[in-house]
C-alpha positions as CSV (number, residue, x, y, z in Angstrom):
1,X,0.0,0.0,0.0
2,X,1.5,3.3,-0.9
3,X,1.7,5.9,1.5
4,X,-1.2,8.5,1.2
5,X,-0.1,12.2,0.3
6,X,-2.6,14.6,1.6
7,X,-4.3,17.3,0.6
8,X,-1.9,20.1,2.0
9,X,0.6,18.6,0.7
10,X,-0.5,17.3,-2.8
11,X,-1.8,20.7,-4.1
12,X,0.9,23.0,-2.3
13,X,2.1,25.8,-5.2
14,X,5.0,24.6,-7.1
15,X,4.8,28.2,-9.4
16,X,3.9,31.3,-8.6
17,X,0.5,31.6,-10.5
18,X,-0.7,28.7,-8.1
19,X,-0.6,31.0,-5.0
20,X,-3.5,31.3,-3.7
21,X,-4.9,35.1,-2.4
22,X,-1.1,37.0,-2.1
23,X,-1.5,38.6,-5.7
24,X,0.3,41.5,-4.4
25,X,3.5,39.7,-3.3
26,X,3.5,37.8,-6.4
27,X,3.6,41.0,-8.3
28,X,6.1,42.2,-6.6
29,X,8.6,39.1,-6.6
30,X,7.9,38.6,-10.3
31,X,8.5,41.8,-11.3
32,X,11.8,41.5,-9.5
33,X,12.7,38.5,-11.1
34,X,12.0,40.2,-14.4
35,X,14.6,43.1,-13.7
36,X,17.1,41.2,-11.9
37,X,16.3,43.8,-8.6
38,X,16.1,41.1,-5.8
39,X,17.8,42.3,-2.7
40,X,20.2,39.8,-1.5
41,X,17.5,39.2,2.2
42,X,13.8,38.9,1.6
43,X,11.2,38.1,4.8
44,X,8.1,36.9,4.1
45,X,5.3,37.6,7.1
46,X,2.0,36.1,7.8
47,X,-0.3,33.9,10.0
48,X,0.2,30.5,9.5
49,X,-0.3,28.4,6.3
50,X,-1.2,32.1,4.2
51,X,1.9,30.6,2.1
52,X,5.3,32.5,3.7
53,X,7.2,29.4,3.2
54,X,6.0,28.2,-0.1
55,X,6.3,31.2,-1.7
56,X,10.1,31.5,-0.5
57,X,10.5,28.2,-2.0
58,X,9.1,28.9,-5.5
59,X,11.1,32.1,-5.3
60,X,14.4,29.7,-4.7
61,X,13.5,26.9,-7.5
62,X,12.8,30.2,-9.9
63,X,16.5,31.5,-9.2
64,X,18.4,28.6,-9.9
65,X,16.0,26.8,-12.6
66,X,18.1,25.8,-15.5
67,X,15.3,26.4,-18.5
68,X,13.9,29.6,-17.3
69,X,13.5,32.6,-19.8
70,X,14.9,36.1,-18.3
71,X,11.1,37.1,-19.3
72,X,9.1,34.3,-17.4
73,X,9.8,34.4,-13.6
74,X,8.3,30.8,-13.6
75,X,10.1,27.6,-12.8
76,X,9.9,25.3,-15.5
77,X,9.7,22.6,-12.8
78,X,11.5,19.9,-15.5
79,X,14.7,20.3,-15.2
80,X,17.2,18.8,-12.6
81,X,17.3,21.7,-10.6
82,X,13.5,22.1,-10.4
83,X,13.1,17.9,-9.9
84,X,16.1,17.6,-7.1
85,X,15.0,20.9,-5.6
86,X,13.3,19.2,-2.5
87,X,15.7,16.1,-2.1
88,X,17.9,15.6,0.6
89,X,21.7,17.0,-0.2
90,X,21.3,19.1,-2.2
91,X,23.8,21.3,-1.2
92,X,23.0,24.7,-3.0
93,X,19.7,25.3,-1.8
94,X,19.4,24.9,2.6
95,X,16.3,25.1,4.5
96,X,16.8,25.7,8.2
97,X,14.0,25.4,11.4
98,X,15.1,28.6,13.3
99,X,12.5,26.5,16.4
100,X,15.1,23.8,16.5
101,X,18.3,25.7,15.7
102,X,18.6,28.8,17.5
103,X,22.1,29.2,18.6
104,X,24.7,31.8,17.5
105,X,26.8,28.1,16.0
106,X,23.7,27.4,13.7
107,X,24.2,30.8,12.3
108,X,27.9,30.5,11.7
109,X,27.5,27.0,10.0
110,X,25.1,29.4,7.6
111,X,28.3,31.7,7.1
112,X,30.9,29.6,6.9
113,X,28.8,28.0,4.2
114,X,27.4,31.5,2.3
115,X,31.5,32.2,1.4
116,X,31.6,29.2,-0.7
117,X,29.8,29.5,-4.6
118,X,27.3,27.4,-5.5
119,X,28.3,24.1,-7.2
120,X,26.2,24.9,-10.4
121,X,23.9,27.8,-10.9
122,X,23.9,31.6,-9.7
123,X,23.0,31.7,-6.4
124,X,23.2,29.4,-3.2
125,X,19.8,30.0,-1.3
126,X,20.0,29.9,2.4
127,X,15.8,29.4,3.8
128,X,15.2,30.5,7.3
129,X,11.6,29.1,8.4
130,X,10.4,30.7,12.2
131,X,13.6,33.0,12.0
132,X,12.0,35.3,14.9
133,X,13.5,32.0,17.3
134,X,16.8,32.7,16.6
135,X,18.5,33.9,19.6
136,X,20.2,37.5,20.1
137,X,23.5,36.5,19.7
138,X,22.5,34.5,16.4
139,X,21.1,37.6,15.0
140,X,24.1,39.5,15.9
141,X,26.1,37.0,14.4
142,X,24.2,37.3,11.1
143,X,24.0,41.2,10.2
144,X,27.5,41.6,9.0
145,X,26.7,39.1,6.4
146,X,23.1,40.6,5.9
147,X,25.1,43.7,5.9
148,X,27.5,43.1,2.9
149,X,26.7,39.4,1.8
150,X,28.2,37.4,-0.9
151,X,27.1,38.0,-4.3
152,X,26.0,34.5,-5.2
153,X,23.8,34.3,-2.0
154,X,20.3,34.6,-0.9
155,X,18.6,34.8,2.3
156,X,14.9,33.8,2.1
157,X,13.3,34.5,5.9
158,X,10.4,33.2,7.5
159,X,8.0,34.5,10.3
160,X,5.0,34.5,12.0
161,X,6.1,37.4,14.4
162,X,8.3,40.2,13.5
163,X,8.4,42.1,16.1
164,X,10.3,39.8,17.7
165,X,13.0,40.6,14.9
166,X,15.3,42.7,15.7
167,X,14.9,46.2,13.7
168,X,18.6,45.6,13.0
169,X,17.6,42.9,10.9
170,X,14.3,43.9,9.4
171,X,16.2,47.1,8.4
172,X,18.7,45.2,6.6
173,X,16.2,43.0,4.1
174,X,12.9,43.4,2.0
175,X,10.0,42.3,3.8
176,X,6.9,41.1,2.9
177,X,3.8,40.9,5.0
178,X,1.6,38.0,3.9
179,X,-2.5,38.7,4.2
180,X,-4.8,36.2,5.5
181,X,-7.3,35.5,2.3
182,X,-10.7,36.1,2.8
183,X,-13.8,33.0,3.3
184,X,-14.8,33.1,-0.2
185,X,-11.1,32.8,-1.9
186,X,-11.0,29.7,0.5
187,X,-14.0,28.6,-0.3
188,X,-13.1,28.7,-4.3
189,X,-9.8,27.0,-4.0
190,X,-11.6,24.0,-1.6
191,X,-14.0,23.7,-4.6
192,X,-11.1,23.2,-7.4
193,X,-9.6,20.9,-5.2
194,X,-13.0,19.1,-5.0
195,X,-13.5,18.9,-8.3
196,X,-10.2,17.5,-9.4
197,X,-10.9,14.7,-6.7
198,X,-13.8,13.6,-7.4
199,X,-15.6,15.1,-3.9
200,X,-18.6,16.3,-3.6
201,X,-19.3,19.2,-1.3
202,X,-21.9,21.9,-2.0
203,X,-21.4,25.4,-1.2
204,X,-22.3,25.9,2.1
205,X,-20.3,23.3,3.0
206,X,-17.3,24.3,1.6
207,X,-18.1,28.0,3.1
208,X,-17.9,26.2,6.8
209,X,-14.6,24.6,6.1
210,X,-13.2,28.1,4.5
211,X,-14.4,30.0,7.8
212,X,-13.0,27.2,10.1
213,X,-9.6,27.9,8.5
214,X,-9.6,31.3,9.6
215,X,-7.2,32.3,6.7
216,X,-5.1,29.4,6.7
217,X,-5.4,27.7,2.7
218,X,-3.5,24.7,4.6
219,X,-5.9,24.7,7.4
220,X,-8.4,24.8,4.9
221,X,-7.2,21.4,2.9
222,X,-6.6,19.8,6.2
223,X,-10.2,20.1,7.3
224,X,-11.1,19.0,3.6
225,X,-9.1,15.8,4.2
226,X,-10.6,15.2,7.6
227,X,-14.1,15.6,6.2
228,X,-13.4,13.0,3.4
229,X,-12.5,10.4,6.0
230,X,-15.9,10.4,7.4
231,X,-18.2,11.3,4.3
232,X,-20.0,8.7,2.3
233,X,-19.1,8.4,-0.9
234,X,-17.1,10.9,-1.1
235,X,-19.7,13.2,-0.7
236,X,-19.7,15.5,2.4
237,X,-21.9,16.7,4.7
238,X,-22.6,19.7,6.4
239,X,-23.8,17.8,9.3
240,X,-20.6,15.6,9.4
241,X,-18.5,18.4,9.0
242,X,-20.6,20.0,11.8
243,X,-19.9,17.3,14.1
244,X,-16.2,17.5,12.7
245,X,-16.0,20.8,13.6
246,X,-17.3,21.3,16.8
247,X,-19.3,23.7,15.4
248,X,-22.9,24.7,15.6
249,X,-26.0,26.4,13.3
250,X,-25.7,30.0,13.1
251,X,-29.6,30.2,13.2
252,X,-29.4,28.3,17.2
253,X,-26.9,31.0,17.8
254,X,-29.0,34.1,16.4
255,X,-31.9,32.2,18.4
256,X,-29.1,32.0,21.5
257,X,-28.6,35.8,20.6
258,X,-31.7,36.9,20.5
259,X,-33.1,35.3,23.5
260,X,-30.0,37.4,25.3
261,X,-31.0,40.8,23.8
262,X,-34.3,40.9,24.9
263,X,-33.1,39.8,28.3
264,X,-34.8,36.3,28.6
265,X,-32.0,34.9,31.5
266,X,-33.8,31.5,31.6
267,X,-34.1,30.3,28.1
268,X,-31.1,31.9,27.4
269,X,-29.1,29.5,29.9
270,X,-31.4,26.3,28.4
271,X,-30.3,27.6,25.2
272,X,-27.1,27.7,25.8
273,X,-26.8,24.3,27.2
274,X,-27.8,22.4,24.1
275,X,-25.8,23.7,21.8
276,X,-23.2,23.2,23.8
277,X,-24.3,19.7,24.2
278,X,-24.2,19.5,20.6
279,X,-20.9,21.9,19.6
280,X,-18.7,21.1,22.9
281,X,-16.8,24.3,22.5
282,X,-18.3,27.3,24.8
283,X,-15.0,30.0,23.5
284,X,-16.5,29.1,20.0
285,X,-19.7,29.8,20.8
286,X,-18.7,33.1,22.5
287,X,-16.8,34.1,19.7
288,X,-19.8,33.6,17.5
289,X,-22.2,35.5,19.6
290,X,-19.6,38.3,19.2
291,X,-19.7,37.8,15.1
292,X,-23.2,38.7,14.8
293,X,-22.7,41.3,17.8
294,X,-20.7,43.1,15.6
295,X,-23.0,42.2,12.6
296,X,-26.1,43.7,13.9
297,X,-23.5,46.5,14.9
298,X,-22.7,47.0,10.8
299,X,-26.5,46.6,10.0
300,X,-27.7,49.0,12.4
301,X,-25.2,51.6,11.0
302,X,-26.1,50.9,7.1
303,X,-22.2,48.8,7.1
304,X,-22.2,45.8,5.1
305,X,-20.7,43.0,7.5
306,X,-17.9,41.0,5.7
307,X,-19.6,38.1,4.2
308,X,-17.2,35.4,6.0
309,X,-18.8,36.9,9.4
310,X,-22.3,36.5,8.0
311,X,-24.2,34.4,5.4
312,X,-26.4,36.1,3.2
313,X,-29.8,34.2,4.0
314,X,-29.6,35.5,7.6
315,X,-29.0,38.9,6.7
316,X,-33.1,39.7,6.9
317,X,-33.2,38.0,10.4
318,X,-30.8,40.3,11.5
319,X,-31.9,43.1,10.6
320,X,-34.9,42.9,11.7
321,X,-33.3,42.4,15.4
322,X,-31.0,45.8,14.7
323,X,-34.1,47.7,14.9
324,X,-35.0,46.5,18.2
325,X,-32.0,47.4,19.9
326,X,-30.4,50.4,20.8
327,X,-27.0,50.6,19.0
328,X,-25.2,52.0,22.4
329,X,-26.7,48.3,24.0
330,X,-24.9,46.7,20.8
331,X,-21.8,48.1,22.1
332,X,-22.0,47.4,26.1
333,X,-22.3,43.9,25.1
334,X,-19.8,43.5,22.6
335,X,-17.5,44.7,25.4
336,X,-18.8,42.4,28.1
337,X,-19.0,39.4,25.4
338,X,-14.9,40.4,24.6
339,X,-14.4,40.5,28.1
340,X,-15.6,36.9,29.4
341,X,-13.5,35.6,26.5
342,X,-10.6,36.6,28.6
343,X,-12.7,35.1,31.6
344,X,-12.4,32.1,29.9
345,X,-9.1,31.7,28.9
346,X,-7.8,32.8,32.4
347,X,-9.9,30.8,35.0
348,X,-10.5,27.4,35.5
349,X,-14.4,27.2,35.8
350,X,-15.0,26.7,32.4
351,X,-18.2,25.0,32.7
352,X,-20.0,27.7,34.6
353,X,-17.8,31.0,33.6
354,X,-19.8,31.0,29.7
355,X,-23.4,30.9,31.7
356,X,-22.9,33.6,33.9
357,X,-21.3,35.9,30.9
358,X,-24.5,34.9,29.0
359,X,-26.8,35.6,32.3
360,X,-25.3,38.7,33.0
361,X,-25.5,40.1,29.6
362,X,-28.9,39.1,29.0
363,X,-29.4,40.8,32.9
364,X,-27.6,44.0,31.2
365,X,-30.2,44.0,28.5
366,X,-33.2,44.1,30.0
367,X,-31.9,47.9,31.7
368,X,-34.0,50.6,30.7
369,X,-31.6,52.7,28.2
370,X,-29.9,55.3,30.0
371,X,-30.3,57.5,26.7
372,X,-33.3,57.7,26.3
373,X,-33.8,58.4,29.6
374,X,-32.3,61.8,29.6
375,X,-34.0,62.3,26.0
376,X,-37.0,62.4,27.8
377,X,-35.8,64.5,30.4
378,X,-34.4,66.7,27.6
379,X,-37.6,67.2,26.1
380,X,-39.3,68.1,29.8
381,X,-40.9,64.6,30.4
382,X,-41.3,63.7,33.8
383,X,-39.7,67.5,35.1
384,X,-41.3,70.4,36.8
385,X,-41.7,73.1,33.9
386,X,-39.5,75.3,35.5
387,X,-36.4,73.3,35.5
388,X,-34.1,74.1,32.4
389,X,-31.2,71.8,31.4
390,X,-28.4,74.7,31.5
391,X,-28.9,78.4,32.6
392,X,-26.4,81.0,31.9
393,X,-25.7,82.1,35.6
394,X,-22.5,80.6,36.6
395,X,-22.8,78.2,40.0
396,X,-27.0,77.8,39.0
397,X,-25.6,76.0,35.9
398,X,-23.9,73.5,37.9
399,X,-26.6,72.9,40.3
400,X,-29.0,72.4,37.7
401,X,-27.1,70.3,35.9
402,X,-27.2,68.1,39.0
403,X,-30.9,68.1,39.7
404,X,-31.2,67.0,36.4
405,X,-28.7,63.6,36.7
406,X,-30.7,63.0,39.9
407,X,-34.2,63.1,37.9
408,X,-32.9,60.7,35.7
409,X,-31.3,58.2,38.1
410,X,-34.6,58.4,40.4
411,X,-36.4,57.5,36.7
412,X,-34.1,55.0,36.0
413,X,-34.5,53.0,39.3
414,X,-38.5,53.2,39.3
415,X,-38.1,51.9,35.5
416,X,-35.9,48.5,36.6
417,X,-37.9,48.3,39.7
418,X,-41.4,48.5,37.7
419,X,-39.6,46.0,34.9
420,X,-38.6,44.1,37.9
421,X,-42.5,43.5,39.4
């Protein structure tokens, strides 16, 4: 039995036009290519699996391929340099793990090694995956070099944090800062991949898998794989990949959502309890309370939510909820749903921390609005006719200005208490 290749792997970019959502960088590298204007240190940035590493190797199979036309920036991917590219030994071309190899020696076996030429082609391509692990003394080590390197050699950097670079070194090279692409260029690339194995996945499904790899295109073809293994047929799910995922129906979580904005404590709680008998994760289903927070957030102010936040056929739910609610209540409880995500990464009660946030929320919601309170005070409901907001003589401001806070505190109270009875 052969051993199975998957997904990620099988249909990682071996040119340049394969990249998937980094058009920009492309450009850019290309064009370089083109005009012979490559700086001797390039640093590719980025979340994982956007394509920081794949794209530096391209870039390195491009430099030394032995067909390539000084107008087409593509590797052939035929000749021996393209085909022995990714074997072991082969000398002209290193790929280093800055996790595993930290130390100021690592650094010196790369420039000890950059003074010698390449054994055939232009350049000798050094290829620095993680290189924000590299200790301080290894950086040190390497900026003379970065400084005035060899002319046959290239530095080809890798990161998922700069700013643990040293501006030393980011000064030194040509950096690149990889963008996550959106849901729907996920979506589309899940869907060539489907088609050219034979899978079957509508798309809904596939726009679940593209928002569960939160940017990722390898995330994305990992989840793809999973889902495979327990489809039927080859045909997927969206209630397998559901289960898969942990994940539950965006309509129980508006229903979950709702049931907090118009401050229903109780069925909020029993709500919340089975889906999180069916989903498992409560930071998920937080984080997805906040989504369509911040949805309902865009609708009320005539913003168009990004469409990998929301799916179109809810769109007329929510917006029918947005003109229920206050927009200044939209924005207490986005900030008391953000905090109890730190709630729940910091403290050990995870069972019972996500009820309480939901209980106090929905608790929060069911206040009169403080607002419209003084609106009404404003427009001389409630007050003596002889009471004026502001007056014009000095301390009288002041002290009417107070009266008027009290008036709306006392009507605030007798509001929650009535509510209350």
């Amino acid at each position: 039995m052969s051993a199975y290749v998957p997904l990620a792997v099988k249909y990682r970019p071996q040119r340049f036009c394969e990249v998937v959502g980094q058009d920009t960088t492309v450009r850019i590298i290309t064009g370089g290519i083109r005009k012979n204007r490559l700086g001797p240190a390039l640093l590719f940035s980025g979340a994982r699996g956007v394509g920081k590493t794949t794209i530096a190797r391209i870039l390195a199979k491009a430099l030394r391929c032995e067909n390539r036309d000084a107008d087409n920036p593509e590797p052939c991917c035929r000749c021996d340099s393209c085909l022995n590219f990714s074997r072991d030994g082969y000398t002209d071309v290193i790929e280093m793990d800055a996790a595993s190899n930290t130390g100021v020696d690592d650094v010196r076996e790369i420039i000890e090694s950059s003074a010698y030429r390449p054994t055939f082609g232009d350049f000798k391509i050094f290829i620095v995956d993680e290189v924000h692990m590299l200790s301080k003394s290894a950086f040190n080590a390497l900026l003379k070099t970065l400084e005035e390197p060899p002319p046959h050699v290239k530095f080809l950097f890798a990161t998922t944090e700069t700013h643990k670079i040293p501006k030393t070194v980011t000064s030194r090279v040509l950096r690149f800062d990889l963008k996550k692409p959106d849901g729907n260029l996920i979506a589309q690339h899940l869907s060539s991949v489907c088609n050219r194995e034979g899978i079957a996945a509508d798309a809904e499904t596939l726009a679940l898998i593209a928002k569960a790899a939160d940017g990722s295109i390898r995330d994305g073809l990992s989840i793809l794989d999973q889902a495979v293994n327990v489809s039927e047929n080859e045909t997927l799910s969206i209630c397998h990949i559901k289960d898969m995922l942990n994940v539950s129906d965006d309509n129980d979580t508006v229903d979950l959502l709702e049931l907090i904005l118009f401050a229903d404590i109780k069925s909020s709680v029993s709500k919340y309890r089975e889906i999180i008998g069916r989903s498992g994760s409560a930071e998920k289903i937080i984080n997805a309370l906040a989504d369509f927070v911040y949805a309902l957030t865009c609708l009320k102010t005539n913003i168009t939510p990004p469409e990998q936040i929301i799916s179109e056929n809810l769109i007329p739910r929510l917006k029918k909820i947005s003109e229920e609610i206050a927009l200044s209540s939209l924005s207490v409880i986005w900030q008391m749903l953000i905090k109890g995500t730190e709630e729940l990464r910091f403290c050990d009660r995870a069972d019972i921390i996500p009820e309480m946030i939901l209980i106090r929320i929905a608790y929060a919601s069911g206040l009169p609005d403080l607002g419209k309170l003084m609106n009404n005070l404003v427009q001389d409901n409630g007050l003596p006719e002889n009471k004026k907001i502001f007056r014009d003589e000095g301390d009288d401001r002041k002290t009417e200005t107070i009266s008027l806070v009290d008036e709306a505190l006392k009507m605030f109270s007798n509001a929650k208490t009535e509510q209350d009875g």
